[in-house]
N, C-alpha and C positions, 0 to 999 in steps of 0.2 A: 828577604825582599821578594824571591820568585813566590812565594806561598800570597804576599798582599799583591803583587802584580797578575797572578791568576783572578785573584776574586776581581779583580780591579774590570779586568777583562769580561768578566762575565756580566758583571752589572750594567757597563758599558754597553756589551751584546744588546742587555734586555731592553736597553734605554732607547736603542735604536730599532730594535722591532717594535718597539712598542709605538713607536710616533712612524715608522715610512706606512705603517697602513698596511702592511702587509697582512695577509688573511689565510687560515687554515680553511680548508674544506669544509663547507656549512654541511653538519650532522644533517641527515638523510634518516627520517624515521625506518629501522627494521623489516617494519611491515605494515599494510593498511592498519591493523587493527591494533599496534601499539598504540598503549596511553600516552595523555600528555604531559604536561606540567600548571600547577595551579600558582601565580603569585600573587599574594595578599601586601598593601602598600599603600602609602598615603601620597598626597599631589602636591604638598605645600603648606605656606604660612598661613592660607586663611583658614578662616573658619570650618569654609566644608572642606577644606583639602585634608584636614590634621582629623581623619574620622577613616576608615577602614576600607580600599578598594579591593576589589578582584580584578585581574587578568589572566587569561589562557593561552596555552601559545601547544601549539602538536608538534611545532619541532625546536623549542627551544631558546628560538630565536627572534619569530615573528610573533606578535602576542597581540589578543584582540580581549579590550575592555569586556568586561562582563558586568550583567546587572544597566546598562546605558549608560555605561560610566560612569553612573550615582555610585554612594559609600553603600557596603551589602552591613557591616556595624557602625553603631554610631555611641560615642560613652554621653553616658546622661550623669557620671558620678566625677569624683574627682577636680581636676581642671576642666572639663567636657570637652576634652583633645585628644587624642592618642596619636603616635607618631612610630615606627622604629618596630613595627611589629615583627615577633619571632612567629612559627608558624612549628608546632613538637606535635607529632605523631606517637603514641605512646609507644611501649616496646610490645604490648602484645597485638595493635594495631585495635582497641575498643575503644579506646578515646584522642580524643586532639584538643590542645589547648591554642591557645591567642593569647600572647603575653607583651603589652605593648610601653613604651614610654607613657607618662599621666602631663601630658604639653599641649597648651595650648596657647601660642606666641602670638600673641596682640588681643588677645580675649579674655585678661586677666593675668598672664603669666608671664614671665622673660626668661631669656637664657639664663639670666644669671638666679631669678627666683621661679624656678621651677614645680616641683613634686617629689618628695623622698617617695612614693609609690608608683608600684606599676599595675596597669589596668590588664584583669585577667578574663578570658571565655574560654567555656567551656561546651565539647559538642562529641556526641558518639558515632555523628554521622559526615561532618565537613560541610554540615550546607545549615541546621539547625543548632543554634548557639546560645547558652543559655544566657540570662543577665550578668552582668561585669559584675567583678569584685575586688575591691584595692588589694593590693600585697606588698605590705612594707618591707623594703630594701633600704634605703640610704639613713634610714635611722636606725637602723641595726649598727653601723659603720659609725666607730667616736667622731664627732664633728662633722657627721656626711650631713649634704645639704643635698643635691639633685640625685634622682635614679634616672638613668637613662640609657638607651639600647641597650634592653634585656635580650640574650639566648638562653636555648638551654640544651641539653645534651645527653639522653642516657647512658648511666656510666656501670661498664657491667663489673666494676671491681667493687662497686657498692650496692648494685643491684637500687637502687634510685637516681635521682634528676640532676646534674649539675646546672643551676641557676646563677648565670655571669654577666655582670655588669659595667657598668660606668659611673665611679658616686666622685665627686669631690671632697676632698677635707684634708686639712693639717696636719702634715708628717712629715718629723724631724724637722720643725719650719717651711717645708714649702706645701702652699695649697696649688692643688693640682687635679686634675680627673686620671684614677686608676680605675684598672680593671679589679674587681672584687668577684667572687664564688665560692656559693653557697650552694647546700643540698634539698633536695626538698622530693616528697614523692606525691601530693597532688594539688602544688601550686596555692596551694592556699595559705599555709605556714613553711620557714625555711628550718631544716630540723637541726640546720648547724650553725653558729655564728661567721658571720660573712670573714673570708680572710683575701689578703690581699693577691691576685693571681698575676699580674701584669705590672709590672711598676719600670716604667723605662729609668735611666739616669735621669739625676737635674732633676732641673725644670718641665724638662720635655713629658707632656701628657698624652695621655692613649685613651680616645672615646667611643673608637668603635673596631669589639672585634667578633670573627662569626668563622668558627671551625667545622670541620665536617671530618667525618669516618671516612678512611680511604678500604677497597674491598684489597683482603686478605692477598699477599702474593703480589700486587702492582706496586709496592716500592720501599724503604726502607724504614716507613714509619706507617703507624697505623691513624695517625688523624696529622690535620693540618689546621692550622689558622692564620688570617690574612689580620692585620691590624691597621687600623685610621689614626696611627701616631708621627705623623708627620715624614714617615718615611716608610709607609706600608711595606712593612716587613712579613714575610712567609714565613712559617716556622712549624716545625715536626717536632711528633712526641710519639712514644709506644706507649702512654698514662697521662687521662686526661688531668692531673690535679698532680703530675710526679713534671721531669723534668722537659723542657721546651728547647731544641735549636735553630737558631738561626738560619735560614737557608740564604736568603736574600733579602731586596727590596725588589717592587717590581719597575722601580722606576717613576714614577708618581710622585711626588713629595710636595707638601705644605697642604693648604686646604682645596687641593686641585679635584680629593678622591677621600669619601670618606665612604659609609656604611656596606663594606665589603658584603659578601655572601655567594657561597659556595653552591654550584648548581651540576650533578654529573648526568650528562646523557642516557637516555636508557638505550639500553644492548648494543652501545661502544665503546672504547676506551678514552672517549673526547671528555674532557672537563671544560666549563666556565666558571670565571669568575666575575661576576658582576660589581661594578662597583658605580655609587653614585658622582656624577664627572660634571665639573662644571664645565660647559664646553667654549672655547673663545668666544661662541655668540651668546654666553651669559644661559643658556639652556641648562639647566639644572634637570640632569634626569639617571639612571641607569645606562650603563653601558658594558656590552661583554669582550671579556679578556679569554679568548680560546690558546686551550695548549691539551697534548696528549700525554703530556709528562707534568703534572701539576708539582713534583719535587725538585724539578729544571727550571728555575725563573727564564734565562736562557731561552726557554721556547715559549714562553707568553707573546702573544700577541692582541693587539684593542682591536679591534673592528673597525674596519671603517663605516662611512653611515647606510651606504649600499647592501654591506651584510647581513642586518637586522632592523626591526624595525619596533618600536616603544607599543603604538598603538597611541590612542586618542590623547591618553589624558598621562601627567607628567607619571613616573614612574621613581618613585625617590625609595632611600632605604627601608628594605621590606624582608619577603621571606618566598623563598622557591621549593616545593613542592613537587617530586616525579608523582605523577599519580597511579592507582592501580585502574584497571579499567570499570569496578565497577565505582570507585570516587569519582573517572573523571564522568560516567552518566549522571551520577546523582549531581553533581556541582554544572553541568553544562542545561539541566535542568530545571536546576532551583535559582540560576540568574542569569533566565534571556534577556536577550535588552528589548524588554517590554514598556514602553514610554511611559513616563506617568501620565495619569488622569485625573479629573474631576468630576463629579458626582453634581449637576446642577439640576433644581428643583424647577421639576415642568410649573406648577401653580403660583411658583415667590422666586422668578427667574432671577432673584440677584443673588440667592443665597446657593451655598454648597455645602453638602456633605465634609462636615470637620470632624475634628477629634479636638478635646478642648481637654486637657488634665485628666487624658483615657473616655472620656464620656463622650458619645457623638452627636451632634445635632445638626442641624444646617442654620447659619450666619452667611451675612453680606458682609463684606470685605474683611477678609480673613487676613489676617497677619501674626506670624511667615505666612504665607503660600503654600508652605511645604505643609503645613496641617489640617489644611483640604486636597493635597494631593495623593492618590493611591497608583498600584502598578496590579492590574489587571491579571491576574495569575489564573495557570488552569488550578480548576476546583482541586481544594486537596483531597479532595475524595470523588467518585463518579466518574463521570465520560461528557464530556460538553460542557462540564459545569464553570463554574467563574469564584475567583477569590479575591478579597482587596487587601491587599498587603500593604502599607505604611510608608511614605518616600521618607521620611524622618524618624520614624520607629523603626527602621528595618526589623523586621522579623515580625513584629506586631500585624493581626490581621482584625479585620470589624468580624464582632463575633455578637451571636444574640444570644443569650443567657436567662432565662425569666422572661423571655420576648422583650427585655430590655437589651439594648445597641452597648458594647465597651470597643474600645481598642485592648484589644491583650495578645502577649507575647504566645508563638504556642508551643504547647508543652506537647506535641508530639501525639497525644492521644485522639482517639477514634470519636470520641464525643466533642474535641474541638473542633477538627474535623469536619465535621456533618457540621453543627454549629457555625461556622464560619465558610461556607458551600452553597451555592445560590445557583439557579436557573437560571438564564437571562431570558428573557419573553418580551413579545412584542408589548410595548407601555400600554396598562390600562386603559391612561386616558389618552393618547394621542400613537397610533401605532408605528409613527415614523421615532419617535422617542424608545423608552426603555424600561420594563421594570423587572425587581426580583426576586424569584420565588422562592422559597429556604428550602435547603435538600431534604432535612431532616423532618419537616413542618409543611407537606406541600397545601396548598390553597392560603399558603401564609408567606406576603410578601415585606418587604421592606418600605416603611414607609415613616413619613416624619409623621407626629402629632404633639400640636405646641412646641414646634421646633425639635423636639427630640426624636431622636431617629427609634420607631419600634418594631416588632415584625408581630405583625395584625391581620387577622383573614379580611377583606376586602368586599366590601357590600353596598357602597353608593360610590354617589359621583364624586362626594370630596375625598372620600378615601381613595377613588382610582387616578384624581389628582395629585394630592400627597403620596402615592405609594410613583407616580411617573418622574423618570430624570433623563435624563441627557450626560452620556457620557461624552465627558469634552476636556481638550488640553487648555 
């Protein structure tokens, strides 16, 4: 009895730091020039929420939207949702993947008829991302019906990817959501048939769990994992795929806290745990659980709302990211919150600059909105120059190709580039307006003819008509 009255005691403990509010010492970045952290995350049930955000935060704790709190991916395949994103840095640091749940709730899909796939990107840089590609999970699994909150983990006793899940399906008569993992080395195929990693007793099902590496010498296991099985248990391993114990619960239970995930401070021995928290005023968002002993449930504590702060837009199950300093230049530069704009035609003032199934013209009443909205980017190439980058494509920019107008994704290269790189100049025909000149092609402006957008040298009055626009919200 003293052995279950000690644990008894400890959980107790945790139960009770964990609701008076009590607060660790908010992490104090190192130095000026420590990096930050990058978190990638979805907002919600609608539409544009279940699509891909960014935020930034330089200590941890305070985090500020990036991109204007638009989505920086958006899946065009699948259910056209993604939700639950993982965020895997490879082990020699040349690639990063985006491994997301394939949901989209009230757009075609439900909880309960989901996606056996999960939606994958890929990027060598953290800020250019290539197109999505499915990756079947839950139909690998006899009777799996949904995939959902993927991670993944490099495992150095394989020398590749541990890929771990959440599928449903029939065993030993009860249907249930377990954890399953699988292997894989570049996200596109799993090289082993999925086995089962998580399987609580019962009934009781596990949908969301998310481990981390703990550094060498700080405690008696070498990774951790927090679980969203009804009683978010802690648990240590010295082998990610050998065996798992029990440390604690952190106190949490039912559907109070789901999509854990593990975030450590740079150059301290502070850890967060973040977990998604419904809060008594029904706010659905992240919230972090500081401790300097991440193996002691004991010393977890939740934050009160004074300690940190979300930022704009909701903050639900996602992926945290320390960054090194030259990631967090590239990523605090590739998504300022640069407003969207519109592209309106100085000579057919009802029409704008769209993108219509990648082809651009200018149309009157456009619908969505979003396919005549752009976000004014510095040129990808040059000094002053100007870029349009896509509010609904993200990643996609207007590019001239044959001096014909497309919307296309870019591929990184010196010839998109210049291609998709404009001058902005005082408008041809009206100087208070606007037009542009192509970096690549100078005396050759953008302009519409027969509604399509072309880049033409400019020699009367209807051309300096059609080549003039108004950049406007």
């Amino acid at each position: 009895m003293s052995a279950l009255r000690a644990r008894l005691t400890v959980i107790l403990l945790a139960v009770c730091l964990l609701f008076t509010g009590q607060a660790l010492t908010t992490p104090q970045r190192a130095a000026a020039a420590d990096p930050g952290y990058l978190m990638v995350h979805f907002t919600g049930d609608s539409a544009t929420g279940q699509q891909l955000y960014v935020a930034h935060s330089a200590d941890g704790l305070h985090w500020n939207d990036l991109n204007g709190g638009q989505p920086v991916l958006n899946s065009k395949i699948g259910t056209k949702g993604v939700r639950d994103p993982a965020l895997v840095r490879s082990q020699d640091g040349s690639k990063y993947w985006i491994i997301a749940t394939d949901l989209c709730i009230n757009c075609g899909s439900t909880y309960a008829n989901g996606s056996p796939n999960f939606v994958v990107w890929e990027s060598t840089d953290l800020v250019n991302w290539s197109d999505p590609w499915l990756l079947p999970a839950a139909s690998l699994v006899p009777g799996g019906k949904n995939a959902w909150a993927p991670e993944a983990i490099w495992n150095p006793e394989t020398n590749d990817y541990v890929l771990y899940w959440a599928t449903n399906a029939t065993l030993n008569g009860i249907n249930k959501y377990r954890i399953y993992a699988a292997r894989t080395t570049d996200f596109h195929t799993l090289t082993t048939t999925p086995q089962i990693w998580i399987d609580p007793p019962g009934t009781t099902a596990v949908v969301d769990t998310q481990m981390t590496e703990v550094p060498a010498g700080t405690g008696p296991y070498r990774y951790l994992r927090a679980s969203g099985d009804g009683k978010n248990n802690i648990e240590g391993s010295n082998s990610i795929l050998g065996t798992w114990t029990n440390l604690a619960s952190i106190g949490l239970t039912g559907n109070v806290v789901e999509g854990p995930v593990w975030m450590k401070f740079q150059n301290t021995n502070q850890w967060a745990l973040y977990i998604d928290y419904n809060s008594p005023q029904g706010v659905r968002e992240y919230r972090p659980i500081l401790t300097t002993n991440p193996f002691d449930v004991s010393t977890y504590q939740l934050q009160p709302a004074a300690n940190y702060d979300m930022g704009g837009t909701a903050k639900r199950h996602g992926a945290i990211m320390a960054l090194t300093s030259a990631e967090e230049s590239r990523v605090l530069a590739r998504w300022p919150n640069t407003p969207a704009q519109r592209l309106q035609s100085y000579n057919f003032q009802d029409r704008y600059v769209r993108q219509t199934n990648f082809d651009v013209r200018i149309d009157p009443n456009v619908t969505p909105v979003q396919d005549s909205q752009f976000r004014p980017r510095p040129g990808l190439v040059g000094t002053g120059t100007v870029s349009f980058e896509s509010v609904n494509y993200p990643g996609y920019y207007l590019r001239h190709q044959n001096y014909d107008f497309q919307l296309v994704r870019n591929d990184g290269s010196a010839q998109f580039a210049a291609d998709a790189t404009f001058n902005k100049v005082a408008g041809l025909a009206d100087p208070t307006w606007s037009s542009f000149e192509s970096y690549n092609h100078p005396g050759y402006y953008i302009r519409h003819y027969a509604f399509q957008l072309r880049l033409d040298p400019i020699t009367t009055a209807t051309g300096r008509g059609d080549a003039t626009f108004r950049v406007t919200s």
